[in-house]
C-alpha positions as CSV (number, residue, x, y, z in Angstrom):
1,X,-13.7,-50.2,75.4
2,X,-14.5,-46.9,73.8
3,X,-13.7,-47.5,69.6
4,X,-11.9,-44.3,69.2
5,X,-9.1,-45.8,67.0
6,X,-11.3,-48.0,65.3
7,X,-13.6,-44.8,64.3
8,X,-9.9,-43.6,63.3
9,X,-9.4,-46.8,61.1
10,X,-12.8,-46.7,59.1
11,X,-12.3,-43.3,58.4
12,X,-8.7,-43.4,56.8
13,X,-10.6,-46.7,55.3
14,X,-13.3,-44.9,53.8
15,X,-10.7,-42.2,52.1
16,X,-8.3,-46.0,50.7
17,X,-6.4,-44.0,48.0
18,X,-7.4,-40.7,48.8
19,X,-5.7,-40.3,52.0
20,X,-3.1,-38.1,52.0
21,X,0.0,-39.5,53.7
22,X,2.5,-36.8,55.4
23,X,5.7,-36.7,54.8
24,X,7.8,-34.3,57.3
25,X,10.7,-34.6,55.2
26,X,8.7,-32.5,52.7
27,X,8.0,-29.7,55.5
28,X,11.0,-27.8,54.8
29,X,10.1,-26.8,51.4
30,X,7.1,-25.0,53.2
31,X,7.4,-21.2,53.8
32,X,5.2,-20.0,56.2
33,X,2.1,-19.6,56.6
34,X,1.6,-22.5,53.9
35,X,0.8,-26.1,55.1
36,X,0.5,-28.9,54.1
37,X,-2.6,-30.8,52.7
38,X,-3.9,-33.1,55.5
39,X,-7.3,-35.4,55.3
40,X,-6.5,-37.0,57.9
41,X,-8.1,-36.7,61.6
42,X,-5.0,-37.3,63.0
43,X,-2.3,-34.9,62.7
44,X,-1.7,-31.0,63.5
45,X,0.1,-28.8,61.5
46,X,1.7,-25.5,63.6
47,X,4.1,-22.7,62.8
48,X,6.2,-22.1,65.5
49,X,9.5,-20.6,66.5
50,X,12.7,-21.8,67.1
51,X,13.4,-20.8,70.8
52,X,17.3,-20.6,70.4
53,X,17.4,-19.6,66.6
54,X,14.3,-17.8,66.1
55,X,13.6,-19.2,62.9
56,X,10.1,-20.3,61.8
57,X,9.0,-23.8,61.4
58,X,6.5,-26.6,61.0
59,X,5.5,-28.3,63.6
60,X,3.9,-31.9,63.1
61,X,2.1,-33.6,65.8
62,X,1.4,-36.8,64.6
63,X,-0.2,-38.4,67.8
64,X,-3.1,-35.9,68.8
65,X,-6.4,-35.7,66.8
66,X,-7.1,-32.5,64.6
67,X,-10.4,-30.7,65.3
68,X,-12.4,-33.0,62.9
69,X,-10.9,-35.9,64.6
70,X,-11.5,-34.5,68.0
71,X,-15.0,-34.1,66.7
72,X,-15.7,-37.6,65.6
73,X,-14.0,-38.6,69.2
74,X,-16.8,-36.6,71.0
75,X,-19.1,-38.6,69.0
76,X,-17.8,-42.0,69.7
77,X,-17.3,-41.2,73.7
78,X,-20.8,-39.2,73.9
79,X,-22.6,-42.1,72.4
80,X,-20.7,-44.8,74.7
81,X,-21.4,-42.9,78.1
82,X,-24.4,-41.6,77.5
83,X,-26.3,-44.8,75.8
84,X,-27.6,-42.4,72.7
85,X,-27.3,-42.5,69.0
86,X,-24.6,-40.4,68.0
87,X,-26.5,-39.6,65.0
88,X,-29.2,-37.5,67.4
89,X,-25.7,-34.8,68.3
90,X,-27.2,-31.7,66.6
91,X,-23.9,-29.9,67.6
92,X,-21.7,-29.0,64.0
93,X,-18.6,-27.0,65.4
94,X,-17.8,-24.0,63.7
95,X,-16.1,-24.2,60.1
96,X,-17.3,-27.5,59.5
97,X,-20.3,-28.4,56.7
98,X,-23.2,-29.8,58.3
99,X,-22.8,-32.5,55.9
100,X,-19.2,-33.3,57.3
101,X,-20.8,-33.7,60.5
102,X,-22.9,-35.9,59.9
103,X,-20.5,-38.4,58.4
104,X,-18.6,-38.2,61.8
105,X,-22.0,-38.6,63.7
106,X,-22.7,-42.1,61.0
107,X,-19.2,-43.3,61.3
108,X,-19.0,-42.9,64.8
109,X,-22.2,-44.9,64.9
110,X,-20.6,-47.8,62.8
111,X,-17.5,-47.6,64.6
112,X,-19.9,-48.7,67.8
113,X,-21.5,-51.1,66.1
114,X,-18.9,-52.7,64.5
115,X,-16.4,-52.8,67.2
116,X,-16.0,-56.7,69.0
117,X,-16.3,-55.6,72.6
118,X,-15.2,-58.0,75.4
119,X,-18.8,-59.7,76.8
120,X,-19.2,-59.0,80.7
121,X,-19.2,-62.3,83.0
């Protein structure tokens, strides 16, 4: 099994308190182009327009990783098909800190380590 989801869980474990929860009941108080604060890796935020009135408004995907999530995902599945340390990636997409990526690389590393896979028979 590839730990995505458990990388997932230790991250929003690692934030306990800090992670901000979204609520889309709030979204409507938003005027566009502003957004919500999100820390999460899960969860897009997307201005968009109403095809049959036209109007503006805030799209929340709440299934599909955001860009640093999609990042830590690369590092979980390239360590796991590959056989490498995820913490060798010298890849840091653009607009992220090099110290960001790092955590991602370490975390997806614990998440591989720490996940209970099923033994082969």
């Amino acid at each position: 099994m590839i730990p995505v989801g458990y990388a997932v869980q230790l991250y929003r474990k690692d934030l306990g308190k800090e992670l901000i929860k979204l609520d889309p009941a709030q979204f409507d108080s938003f005027k566009k182009p502003a957004k919500p604060k999100n820390n999460d890796v899960v969860a897009n935020l997307s201005w968009q327009k109403n095809p049959k009135t036209g109007k503006d408004f805030l799209r929340f995907d709440a299934i599909h990783m955001n860009p640093e999530g999609r990042y830590l995902q690369a590092c979980v599945w390239f360590a796991l098909l590959y056989g490498k340390d995820p913490e060798t990636i010298k890849y840091v997409p653009a607009g992220m800190s090099k110290d960001r990526a790092e955590y991602f690389r370490k975390l997806a590393k614990r998440a591989i380590e720490g996940f209970p896979q099923v033994a082969k028979k």
